[in-house]
Structure formats: C-alpha cells, structure tokens
TORMI-677679 format. One record per residue (C-alpha): residue number from 0; residue in one letter; x, y, z. Coordinates in Angstrom, 3 decimals. Layout:
! residues N
- NUM/a/X/Y/Z
...
END
This chain:
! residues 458
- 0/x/-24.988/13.881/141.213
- 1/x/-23.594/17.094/141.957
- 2/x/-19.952/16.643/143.512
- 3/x/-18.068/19.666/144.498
- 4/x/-14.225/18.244/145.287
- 5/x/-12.387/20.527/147.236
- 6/x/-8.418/20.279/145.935
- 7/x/-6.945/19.506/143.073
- 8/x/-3.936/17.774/144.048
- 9/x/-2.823/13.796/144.109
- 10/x/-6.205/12.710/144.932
- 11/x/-8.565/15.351/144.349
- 12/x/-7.765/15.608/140.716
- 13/x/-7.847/11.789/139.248
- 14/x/-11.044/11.533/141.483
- 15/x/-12.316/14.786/139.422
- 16/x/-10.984/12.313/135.899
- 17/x/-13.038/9.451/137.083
- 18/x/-16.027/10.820/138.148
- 19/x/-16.499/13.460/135.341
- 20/x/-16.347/10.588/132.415
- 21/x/-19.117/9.087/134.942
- 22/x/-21.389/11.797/134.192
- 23/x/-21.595/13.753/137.327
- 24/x/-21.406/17.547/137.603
- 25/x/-18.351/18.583/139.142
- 26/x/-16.751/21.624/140.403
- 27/x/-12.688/21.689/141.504
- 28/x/-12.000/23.989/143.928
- 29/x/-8.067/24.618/144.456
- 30/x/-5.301/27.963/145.205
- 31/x/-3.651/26.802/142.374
- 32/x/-5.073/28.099/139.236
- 33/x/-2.337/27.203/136.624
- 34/x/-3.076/23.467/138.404
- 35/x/-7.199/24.397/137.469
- 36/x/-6.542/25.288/133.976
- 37/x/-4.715/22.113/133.053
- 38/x/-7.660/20.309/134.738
- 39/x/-10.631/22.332/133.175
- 40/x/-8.558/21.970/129.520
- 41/x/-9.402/18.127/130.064
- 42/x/-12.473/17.716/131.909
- 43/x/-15.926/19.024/131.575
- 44/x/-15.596/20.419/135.183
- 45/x/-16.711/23.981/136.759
- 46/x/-13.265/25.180/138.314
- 47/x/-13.232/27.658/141.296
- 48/x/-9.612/29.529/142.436
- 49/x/-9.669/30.161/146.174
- 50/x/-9.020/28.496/149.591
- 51/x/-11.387/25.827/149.758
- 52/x/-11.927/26.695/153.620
- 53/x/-12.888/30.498/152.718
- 54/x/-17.013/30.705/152.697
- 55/x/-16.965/32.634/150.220
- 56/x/-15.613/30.880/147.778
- 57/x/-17.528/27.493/148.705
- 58/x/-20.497/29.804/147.985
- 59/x/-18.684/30.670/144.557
- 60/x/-18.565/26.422/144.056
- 61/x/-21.813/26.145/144.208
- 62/x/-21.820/23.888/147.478
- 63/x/-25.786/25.070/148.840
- 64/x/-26.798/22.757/145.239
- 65/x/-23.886/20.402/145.821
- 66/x/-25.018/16.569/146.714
- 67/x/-21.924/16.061/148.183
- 68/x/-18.557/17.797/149.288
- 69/x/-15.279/15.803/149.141
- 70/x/-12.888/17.317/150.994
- 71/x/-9.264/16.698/150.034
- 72/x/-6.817/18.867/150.011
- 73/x/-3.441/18.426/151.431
- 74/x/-4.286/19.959/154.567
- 75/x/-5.690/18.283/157.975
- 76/x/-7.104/21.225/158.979
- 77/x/-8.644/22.774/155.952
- 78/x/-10.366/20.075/154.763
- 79/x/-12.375/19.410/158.516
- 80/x/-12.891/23.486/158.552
- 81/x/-14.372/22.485/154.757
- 82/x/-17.006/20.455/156.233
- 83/x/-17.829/22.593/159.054
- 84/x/-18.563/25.106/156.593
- 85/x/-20.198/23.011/154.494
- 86/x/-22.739/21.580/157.222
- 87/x/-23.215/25.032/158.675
- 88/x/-23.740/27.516/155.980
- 89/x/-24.421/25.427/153.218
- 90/x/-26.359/22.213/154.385
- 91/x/-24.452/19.983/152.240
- 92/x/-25.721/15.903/152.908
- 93/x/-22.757/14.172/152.172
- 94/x/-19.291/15.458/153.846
- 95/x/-16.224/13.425/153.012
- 96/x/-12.376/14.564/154.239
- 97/x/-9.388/13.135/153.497
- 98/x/-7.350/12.955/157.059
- 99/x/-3.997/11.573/157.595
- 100/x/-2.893/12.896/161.081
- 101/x/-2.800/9.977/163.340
- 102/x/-3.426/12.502/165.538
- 103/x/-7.456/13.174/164.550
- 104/x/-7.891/9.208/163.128
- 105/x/-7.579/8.010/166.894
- 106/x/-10.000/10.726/168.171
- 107/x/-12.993/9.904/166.488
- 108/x/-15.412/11.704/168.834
- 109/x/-13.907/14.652/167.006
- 110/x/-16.229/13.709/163.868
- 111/x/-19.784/14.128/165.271
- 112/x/-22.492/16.759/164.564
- 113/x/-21.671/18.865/167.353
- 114/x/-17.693/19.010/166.558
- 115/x/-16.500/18.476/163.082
- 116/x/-19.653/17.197/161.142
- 117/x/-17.766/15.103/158.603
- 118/x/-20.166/11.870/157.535
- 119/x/-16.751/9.492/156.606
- 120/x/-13.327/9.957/156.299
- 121/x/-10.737/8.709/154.047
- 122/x/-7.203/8.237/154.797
- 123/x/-5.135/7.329/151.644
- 124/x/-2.053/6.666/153.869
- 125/x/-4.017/3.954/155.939
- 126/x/-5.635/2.536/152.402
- 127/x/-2.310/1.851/151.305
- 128/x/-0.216/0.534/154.448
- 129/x/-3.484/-1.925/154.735
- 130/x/-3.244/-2.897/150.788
- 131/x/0.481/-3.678/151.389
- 132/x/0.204/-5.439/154.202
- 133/x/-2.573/-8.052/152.876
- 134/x/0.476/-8.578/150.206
- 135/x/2.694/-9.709/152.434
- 136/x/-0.162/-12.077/153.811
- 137/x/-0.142/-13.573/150.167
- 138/x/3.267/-12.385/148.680
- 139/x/1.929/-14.421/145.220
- 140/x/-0.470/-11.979/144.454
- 141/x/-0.611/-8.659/142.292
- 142/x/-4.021/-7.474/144.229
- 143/x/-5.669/-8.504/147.431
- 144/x/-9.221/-6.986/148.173
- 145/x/-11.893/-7.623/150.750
- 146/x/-15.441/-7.202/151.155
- 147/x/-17.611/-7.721/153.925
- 148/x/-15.611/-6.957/156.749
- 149/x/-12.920/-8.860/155.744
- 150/x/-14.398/-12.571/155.225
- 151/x/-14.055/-12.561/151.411
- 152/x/-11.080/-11.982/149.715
- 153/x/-10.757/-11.191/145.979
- 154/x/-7.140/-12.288/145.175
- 155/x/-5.339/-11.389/141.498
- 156/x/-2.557/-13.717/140.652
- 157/x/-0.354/-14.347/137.834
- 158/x/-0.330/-18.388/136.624
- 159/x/3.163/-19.460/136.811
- 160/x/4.389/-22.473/134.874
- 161/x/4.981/-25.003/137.661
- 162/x/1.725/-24.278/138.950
- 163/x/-1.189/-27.397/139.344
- 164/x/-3.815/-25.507/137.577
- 165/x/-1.751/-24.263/134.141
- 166/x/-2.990/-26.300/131.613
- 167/x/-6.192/-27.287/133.145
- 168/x/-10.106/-26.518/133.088
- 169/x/-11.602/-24.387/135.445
- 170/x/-14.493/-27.387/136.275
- 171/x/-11.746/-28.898/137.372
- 172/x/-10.991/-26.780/140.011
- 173/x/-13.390/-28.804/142.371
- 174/x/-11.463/-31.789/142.068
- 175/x/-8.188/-30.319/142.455
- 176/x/-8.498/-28.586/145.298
- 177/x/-11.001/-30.468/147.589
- 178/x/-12.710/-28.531/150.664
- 179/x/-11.725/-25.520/149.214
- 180/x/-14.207/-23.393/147.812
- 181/x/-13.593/-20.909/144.929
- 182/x/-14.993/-19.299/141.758
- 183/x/-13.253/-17.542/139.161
- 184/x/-14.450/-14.166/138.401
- 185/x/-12.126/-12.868/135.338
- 186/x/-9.182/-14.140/133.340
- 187/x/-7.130/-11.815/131.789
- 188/x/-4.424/-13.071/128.828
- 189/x/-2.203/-10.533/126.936
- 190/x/-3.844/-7.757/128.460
- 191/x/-7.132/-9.054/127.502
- 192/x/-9.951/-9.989/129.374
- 193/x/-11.523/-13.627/129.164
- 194/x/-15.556/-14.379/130.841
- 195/x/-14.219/-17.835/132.429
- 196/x/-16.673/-20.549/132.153
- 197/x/-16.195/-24.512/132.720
- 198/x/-14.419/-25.332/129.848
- 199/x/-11.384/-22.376/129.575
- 200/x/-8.338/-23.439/130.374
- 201/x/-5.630/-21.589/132.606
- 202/x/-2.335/-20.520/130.587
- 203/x/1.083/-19.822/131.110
- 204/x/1.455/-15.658/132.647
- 205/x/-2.283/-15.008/133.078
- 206/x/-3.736/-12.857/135.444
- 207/x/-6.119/-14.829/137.240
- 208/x/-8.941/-12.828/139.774
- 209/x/-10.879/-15.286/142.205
- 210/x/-12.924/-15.293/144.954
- 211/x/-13.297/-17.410/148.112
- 212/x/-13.816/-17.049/152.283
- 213/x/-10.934/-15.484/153.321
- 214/x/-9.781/-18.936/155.555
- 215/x/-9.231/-20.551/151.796
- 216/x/-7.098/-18.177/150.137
- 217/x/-3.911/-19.686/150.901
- 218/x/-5.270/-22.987/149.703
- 219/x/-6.449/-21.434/146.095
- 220/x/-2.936/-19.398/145.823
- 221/x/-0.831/-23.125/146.296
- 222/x/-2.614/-24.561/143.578
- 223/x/-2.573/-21.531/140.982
- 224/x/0.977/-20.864/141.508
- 225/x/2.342/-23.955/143.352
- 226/x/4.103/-23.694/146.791
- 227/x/3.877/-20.353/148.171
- 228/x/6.966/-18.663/150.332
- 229/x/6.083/-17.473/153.487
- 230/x/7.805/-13.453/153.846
- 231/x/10.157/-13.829/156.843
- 232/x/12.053/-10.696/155.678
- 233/x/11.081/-7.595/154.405
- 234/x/12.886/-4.351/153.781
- 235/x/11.110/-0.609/153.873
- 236/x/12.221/2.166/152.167
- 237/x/10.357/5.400/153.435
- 238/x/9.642/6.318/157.105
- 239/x/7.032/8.206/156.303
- 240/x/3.105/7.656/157.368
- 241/x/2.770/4.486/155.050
- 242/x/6.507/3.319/155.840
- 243/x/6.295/3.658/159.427
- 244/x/2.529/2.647/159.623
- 245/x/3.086/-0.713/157.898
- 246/x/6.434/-1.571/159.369
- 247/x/4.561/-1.148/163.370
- 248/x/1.776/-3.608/162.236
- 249/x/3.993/-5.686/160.918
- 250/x/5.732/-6.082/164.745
- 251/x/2.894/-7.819/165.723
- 252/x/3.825/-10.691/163.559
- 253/x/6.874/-13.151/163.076
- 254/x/8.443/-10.780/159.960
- 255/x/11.416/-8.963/160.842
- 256/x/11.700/-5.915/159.260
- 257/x/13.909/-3.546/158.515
- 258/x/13.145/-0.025/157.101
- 259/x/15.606/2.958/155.068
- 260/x/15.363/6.554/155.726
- 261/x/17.317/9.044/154.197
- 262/x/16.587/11.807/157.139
- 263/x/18.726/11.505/160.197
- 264/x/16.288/13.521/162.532
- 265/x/13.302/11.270/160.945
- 266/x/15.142/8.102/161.036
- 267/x/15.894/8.877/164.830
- 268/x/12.716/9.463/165.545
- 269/x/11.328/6.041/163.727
- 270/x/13.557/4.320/165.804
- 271/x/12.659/6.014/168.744
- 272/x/8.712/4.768/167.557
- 273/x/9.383/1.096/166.685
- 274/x/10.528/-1.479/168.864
- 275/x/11.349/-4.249/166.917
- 276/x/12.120/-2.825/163.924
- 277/x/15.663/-2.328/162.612
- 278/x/16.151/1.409/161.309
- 279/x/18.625/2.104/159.217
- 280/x/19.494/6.019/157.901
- 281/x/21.036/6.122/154.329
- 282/x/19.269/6.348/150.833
- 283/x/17.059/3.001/150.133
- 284/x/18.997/3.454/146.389
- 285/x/22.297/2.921/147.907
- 286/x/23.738/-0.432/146.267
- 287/x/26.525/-0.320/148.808
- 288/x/24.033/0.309/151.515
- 289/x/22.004/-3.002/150.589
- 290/x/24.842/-5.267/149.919
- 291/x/26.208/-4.594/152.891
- 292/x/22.440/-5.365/154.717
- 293/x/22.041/-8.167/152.619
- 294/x/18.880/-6.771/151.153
- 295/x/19.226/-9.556/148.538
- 296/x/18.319/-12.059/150.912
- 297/x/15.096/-10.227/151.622
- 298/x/11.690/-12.214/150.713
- 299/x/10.201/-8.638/149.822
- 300/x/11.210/-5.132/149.378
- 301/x/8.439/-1.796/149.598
- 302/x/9.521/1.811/148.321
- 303/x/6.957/3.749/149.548
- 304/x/8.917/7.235/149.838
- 305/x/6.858/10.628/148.837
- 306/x/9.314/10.374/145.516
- 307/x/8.327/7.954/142.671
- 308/x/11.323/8.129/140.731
- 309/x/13.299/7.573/144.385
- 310/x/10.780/4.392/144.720
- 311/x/11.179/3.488/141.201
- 312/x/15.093/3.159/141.407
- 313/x/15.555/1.539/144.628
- 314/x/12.861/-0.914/143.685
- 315/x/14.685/-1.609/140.674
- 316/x/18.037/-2.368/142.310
- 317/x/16.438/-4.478/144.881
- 318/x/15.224/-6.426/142.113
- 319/x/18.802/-7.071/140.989
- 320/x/20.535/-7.995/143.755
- 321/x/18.144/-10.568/144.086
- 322/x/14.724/-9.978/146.026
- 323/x/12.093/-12.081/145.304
- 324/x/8.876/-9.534/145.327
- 325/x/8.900/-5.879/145.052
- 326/x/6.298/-3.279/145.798
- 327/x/6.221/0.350/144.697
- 328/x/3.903/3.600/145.713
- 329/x/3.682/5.533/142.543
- 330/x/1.697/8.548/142.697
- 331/x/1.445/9.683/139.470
- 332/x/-1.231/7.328/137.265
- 333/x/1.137/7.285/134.329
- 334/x/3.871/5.815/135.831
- 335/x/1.784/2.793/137.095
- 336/x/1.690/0.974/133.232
- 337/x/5.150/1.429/132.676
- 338/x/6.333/0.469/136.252
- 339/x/4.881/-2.740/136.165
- 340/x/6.708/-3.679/132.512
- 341/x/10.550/-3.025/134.631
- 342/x/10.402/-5.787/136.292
- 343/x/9.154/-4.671/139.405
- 344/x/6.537/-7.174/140.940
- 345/x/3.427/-4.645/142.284
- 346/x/2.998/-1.091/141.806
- 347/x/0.656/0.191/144.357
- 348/x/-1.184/3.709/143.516
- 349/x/-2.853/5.747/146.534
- 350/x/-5.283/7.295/144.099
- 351/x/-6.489/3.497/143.004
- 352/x/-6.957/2.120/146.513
- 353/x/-8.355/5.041/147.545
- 354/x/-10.833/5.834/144.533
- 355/x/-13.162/3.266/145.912
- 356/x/-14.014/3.959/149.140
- 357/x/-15.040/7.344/147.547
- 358/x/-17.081/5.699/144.604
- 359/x/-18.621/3.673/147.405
- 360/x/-20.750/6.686/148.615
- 361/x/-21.122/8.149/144.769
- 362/x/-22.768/5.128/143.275
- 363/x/-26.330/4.734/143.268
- 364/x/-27.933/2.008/145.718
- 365/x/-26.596/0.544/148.564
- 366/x/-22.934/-0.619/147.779
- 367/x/-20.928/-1.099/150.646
- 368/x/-17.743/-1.532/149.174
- 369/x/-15.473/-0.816/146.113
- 370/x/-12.292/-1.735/144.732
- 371/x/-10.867/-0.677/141.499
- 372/x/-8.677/-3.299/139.769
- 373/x/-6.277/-3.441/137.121
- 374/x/-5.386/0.066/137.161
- 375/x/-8.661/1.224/137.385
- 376/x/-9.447/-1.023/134.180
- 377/x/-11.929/-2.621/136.237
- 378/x/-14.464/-3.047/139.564
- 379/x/-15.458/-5.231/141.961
- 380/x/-18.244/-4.064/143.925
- 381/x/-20.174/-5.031/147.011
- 382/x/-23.889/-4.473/146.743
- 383/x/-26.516/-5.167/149.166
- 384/x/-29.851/-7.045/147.789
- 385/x/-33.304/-5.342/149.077
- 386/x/-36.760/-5.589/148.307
- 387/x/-38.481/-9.285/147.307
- 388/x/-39.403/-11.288/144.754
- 389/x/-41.983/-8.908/143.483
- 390/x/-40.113/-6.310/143.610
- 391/x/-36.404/-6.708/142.670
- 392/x/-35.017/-8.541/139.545
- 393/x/-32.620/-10.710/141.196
- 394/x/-33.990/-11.501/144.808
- 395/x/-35.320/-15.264/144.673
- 396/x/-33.869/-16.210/141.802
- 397/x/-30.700/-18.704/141.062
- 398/x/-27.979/-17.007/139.876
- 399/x/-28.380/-18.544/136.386
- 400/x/-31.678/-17.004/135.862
- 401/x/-29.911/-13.777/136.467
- 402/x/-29.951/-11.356/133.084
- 403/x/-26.010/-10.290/133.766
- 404/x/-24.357/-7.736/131.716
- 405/x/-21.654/-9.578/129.571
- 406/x/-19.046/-9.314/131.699
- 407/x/-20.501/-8.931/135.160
- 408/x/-19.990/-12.114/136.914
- 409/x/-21.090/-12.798/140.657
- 410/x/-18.068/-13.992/142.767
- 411/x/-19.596/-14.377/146.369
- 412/x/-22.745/-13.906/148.567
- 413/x/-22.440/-13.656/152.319
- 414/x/-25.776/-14.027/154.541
- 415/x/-24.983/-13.276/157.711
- 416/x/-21.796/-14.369/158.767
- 417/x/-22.076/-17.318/155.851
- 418/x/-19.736/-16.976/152.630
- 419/x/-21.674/-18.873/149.591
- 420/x/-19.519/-19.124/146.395
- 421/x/-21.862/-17.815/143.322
- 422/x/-22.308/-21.064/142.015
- 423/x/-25.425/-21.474/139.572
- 424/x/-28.129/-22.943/142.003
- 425/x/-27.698/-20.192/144.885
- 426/x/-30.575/-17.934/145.100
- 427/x/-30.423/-14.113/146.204
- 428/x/-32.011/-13.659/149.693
- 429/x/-32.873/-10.307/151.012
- 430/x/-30.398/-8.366/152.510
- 431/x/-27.751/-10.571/150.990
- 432/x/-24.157/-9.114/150.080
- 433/x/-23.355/-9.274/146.521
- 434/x/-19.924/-9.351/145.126
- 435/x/-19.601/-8.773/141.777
- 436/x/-17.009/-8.263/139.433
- 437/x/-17.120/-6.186/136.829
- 438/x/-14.521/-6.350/133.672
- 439/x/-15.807/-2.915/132.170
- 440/x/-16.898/-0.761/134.696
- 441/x/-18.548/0.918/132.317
- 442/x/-21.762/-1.772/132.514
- 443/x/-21.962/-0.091/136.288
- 444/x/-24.966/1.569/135.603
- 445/x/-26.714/-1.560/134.381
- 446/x/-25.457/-3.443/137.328
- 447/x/-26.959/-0.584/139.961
- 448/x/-30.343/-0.328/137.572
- 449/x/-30.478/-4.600/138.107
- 450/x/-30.412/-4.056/141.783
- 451/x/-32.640/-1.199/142.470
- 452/x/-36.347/-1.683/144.019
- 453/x/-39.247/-0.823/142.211
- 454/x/-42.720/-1.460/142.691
- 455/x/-42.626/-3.874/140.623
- 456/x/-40.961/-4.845/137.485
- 457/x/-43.454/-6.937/135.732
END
C-alpha cells in the first residue's frame, strides 16, 4: 500500500518504523528536515520537506498515487486542512487525522464530505486516558484491551506467588474457576514466549495474556493473582489533556482523586473544570509535597506530564514512599524497556495504543480492531469471517481443523451479541468476529491470507 504520513513527530515517525519494515511504500512529509534525514538514514522511506498543508508539496509526496493519507502532525488545524486537500485536489481514498482539541472531537458533523472530509480520526490523548482508565478497572494488570465494542477483554497479568493458579495446569482452569469462562492465549516466561496448551503449567512472575466476556474478568484476575484491591485512591500528575481527561471520568465513579500541576494558571483552571477532584499546584516530584498529601497511602499513582524524565522521577518516588501501582506515559519508545525494569508497575506509550487503530485501516481484510502488545512485540487482532464453506478456509470448520500459524492462537468469537471462548469444537460462522492473538506479528500476513475469500480454495 502506498501510505503518505504527513509529520514526522511523536507519532508520525514510529508509525513511519512500523509500517516501512511491513513493506509498504511510504513517504514522510515534515518542516523539519534535520528530523527527515535522521528518519530517511533508517528507513527505506521517500522524505518530502515542506508544510504538509501547502498543495504543493502534497503534490511533491506523491499523494494523487497515495492509498492513503495519515495526517498527523502536531497541529489541529493542519492536519484537517491536510485532508481537505487531499480529498479535493488529490482524490486520496483513505483520510486519517490525528485531532486532540476537545473542541473538534465533540463536533463531529465537522467531519463529513461537505466540511472536513476526513474518513476516521485518531486521538492519541483519548487512546491513552481510555487505556489508563481500564487499569484502574483491573489495577492487577500490565495491559487491558477490548474488542468488539467492549464485550471482550484481553487482560495481561503477571502470576504472583500467592496466586490459585501458580503451580497448576491450564486444563485445570475449568475446575478452578467454575462459571467463568476463559482461554489462555500466550504465556510469556523470562521474556520468552510459551504456545499454552492443556498440560503447561503457570509459574512464579509470568506474564499471562487471556481472554474472556468482559463480565468475567474480575473473576479470572482473583484466581491468577489472588484477591484483587479495589483503587479507592489515585493520584495524577499532569493536568494536561490525558491528566485532566482521565481524572473527569474518573468523577463519575467512587475513586477520589487527586491530581499535581506544576502551572498555577493551569492548575487554576483544572480546578475551575473538575468538581470533585482535589487540585493541587506544586511539582508531582516533590517528596515534601507527597508526604505531606499522603501520596503513600494512594492505591495508584499516573505521571502522565508532556516530560518523560518528569514522569519517570515522580513515578519513581511514588513508588518509594509506598504506592502500590504506578503508571507512566513515556513518549519516547526507548525509554519504555528500561522503565518497566525500575520498578515502576506500567509504562503506557501513546505511540503503542495508538499504532493500532491506525494498522486497523492498513491491514488487508476486514479487521476491526488492533492492539499491539508487549511493546509492540506482539498483536491481537479482531477480524471479521466472510464468505462460506466453499469459499473461505476457516468458515464451517472447528477451530481444531484450523491450519494456524505456530503461534496464532484464537482467543474469542462473538456472534452477535454472544461471546464464545475458542475452545476446540466451536465452528466459524459467517460474519463472526475473530480474536486472535498473535505472538510474532510477523505471521500477520499468513493470518490475513487464511481469512481472505476466494472463489474457492480447493
């Protein structure tokens, strides 16, 4: 597919990484051009120097042969002019823009064919505030995804040693955790990834990814890790779009909240914004500060400042005066690894939560969802089953009769409004969601070429 991403900054330029090694043909456009020529010294990518509004210099990219235009630059404003220009003079299909205004998200009449023709939008900021929040749902888990409008959850957790399961078989599972339903979809020990099957046996510290209906989550998390706490108190550090975002729809439940901002004016004007939330202007790396709030007490403390070395330190402070789970925003992909080896319970990346909603319209098929996990490591996809039984290579057959890549495994259908665990005798209907997880994402193509239509494969 030709892709023509328009800026080169936090987002556009990992997104550029990712789906360069995927094969696509890519062209950057971005004003910064010492910013280009690092990119272009790593990537096999076409770069362009310019304002990615200017026609001109979307005519320079290439964007009358592009498949698609994403759209995200640091600017509002540029990147919905972008897509005008893009539908107008060029014809593009596929418009994406990243938006983060509040402002434009609640107008959405402002996105039709006659206004600003952009086909979806992507908000990092919102990706985010709703990946932390779904943490605080289950504050025992390193990862919480959904598919299907929310009524699967894929939950990552770490086995701790008091936990029911540690020690046992995952056949056993049934038994141990009656009326809930569950599957295992990966395993991974030391870094390294075990296919689970009936007979492995849950350790000590691994990272454990499974699937169920989103009403039995809280079941499977009590008996990997034992009882779970309940977050009563949580601390924010950052007023910002994800700080403020998070902490107003977190009013709407029984966690009080408090959140830092170093900024008077900003602070003020949080305050001013929130009504049950207590705001507090200082710097969230403040020891004195939290002492005297008795942060330590806190069930859960987020850093989620514009500064990842401000977010780092105040995360790691929290974590010695005593709060149970900490959550960081780290924007720059290196920093991700080595966060999560401090001490500090979650880092949470923009770029990885938002990377799938993008590959979601890249990938060939219908997928209606993805998530990338473990750092981008690996995928769980969504993909929707057409076609029939003369005509696709997994519709009317059981699962086990499935040829799966090693190290695809099928976590979930849902027909309808009906969430069947991928146990061995379900059989693929048409128009059924699949939920698959994938340990390499490199096996993606296979996974899309197992799901497409033909006229028949025999």
């Amino acid at each position: 597919m030709k892709i023509t991403i328009l800026g080169a900054g936090q987002v556009g330029a990992p997104v550029a990484e990712q789906l360069a090694l995927e094969g696509h043909d890519i062209t950057v456009v971005d004003h910064d051009g010492d910013r280009l020529a690092a990119l272009g010294e790593r990537l096999d990518i076409q770069p362009v120097s310019g304002h990615a509004a200017y026609p001109e210099v979307l005519e320079q990219a290439g964007l009358g042969a592009a498949d698609m235009v994403l759209a995200v630059t640091a600017s509002d404003e540029v990147n919905m002019v972008a897509c005008q220009m893009a539908e107008t003079l060029f014809h593009t299909p596929t418009k994406l823009a990243r938006l983060r205004a509040p402002e434009y998200l609640t107008q959405p009449e402002l996105f039709t064919p006659d206004a600003f023709p952009v086909d979806y939008i992507i908000s990092p900021e919102q990706v985010v505030t709703d990946s932390i929040h779904r943490l605080v749902e289950h504050p025992g888990a390193l990862q919480v995804v959904d598919f299907a409008g929310g009524r699967v959850r894929l939950v990552g957790v770490r086995a701790e040693p008091d936990g029911p399961l540690v020690g046992h078989q995952l056949q056993e599972l049934r038994h141990r955790m009656p009326g809930v339903d569950t599957r295992v979809a990966a395993i991974y020990r030391r870094g390294q990834a075990i296919i689970p099957e009936g007979p492995t046996v849950i350790e000590e510290g691994d990272e454990v990814f499974f699937i169920a209906a989103r009403e039995h989550i809280q079941g499977v998390l009590t008996s990997l890790r034992g009882a779970e706490e309940t977050v009563r108190g949580l601390v924010i550090v950052g007023g910002g779009k994800i700080g403020s975002s998070l902490a107003e729809s977190l009013e709407r439940t029984p966690v009080q909240v408090k959140l830092i901002d170093h900024n008077p004016g900003h602070a003020a004007q949080v305050a001013a914004d929130l009504k049950h939330t207590l705001v507090l202007q200082g710097d969230g790396a403040d020891e004195t500060l939290l002492r005297e709030e008795n942060v330590g007490a806190m069930d859960m403390f987020v850093a989620v400042t514009n500064d990842d070395e401000a977010n780092i330190m105040a995360s790691m402070l929290a974590k010695q005066i005593g709060v149970q789970r900490v959550v960081t925003l780290i924007n720059r992909g290196a920093y991700v690894d080595l966060v999560q080896q401090t001490g500090i319970d979650v880092a949470v990346s923009p770029y990885l939560a938002t990377i799938g909603r993008i590959l979601a319209h890249v990938r060939r098929g219908d997928v209606a969802m993805v998530h990338s996990l473990r750092r981008g490591a690996a995928e769980a996809i969504e993909l929707l089953a057409h076609g029939d039984a003369s005509t696709s290579k997994v519709i009317g057959r059981r699962l086990d009769e499935i040829q799966l890549p090693r190290g695809v495994t099928i976590g979930a259908i849902v027909r309808g409004g009906q969430v069947l665990i991928a146990h061995r005798h379900v059989v693929i209907e048409p128009e059924d969601h699949v939920i698959l997880f994938l340990v390499d994402k490199r096996k993606i193509a296979q996974v899309e070429k197992l799901f497409q239509v033909g006229l028949g494969f025999f």
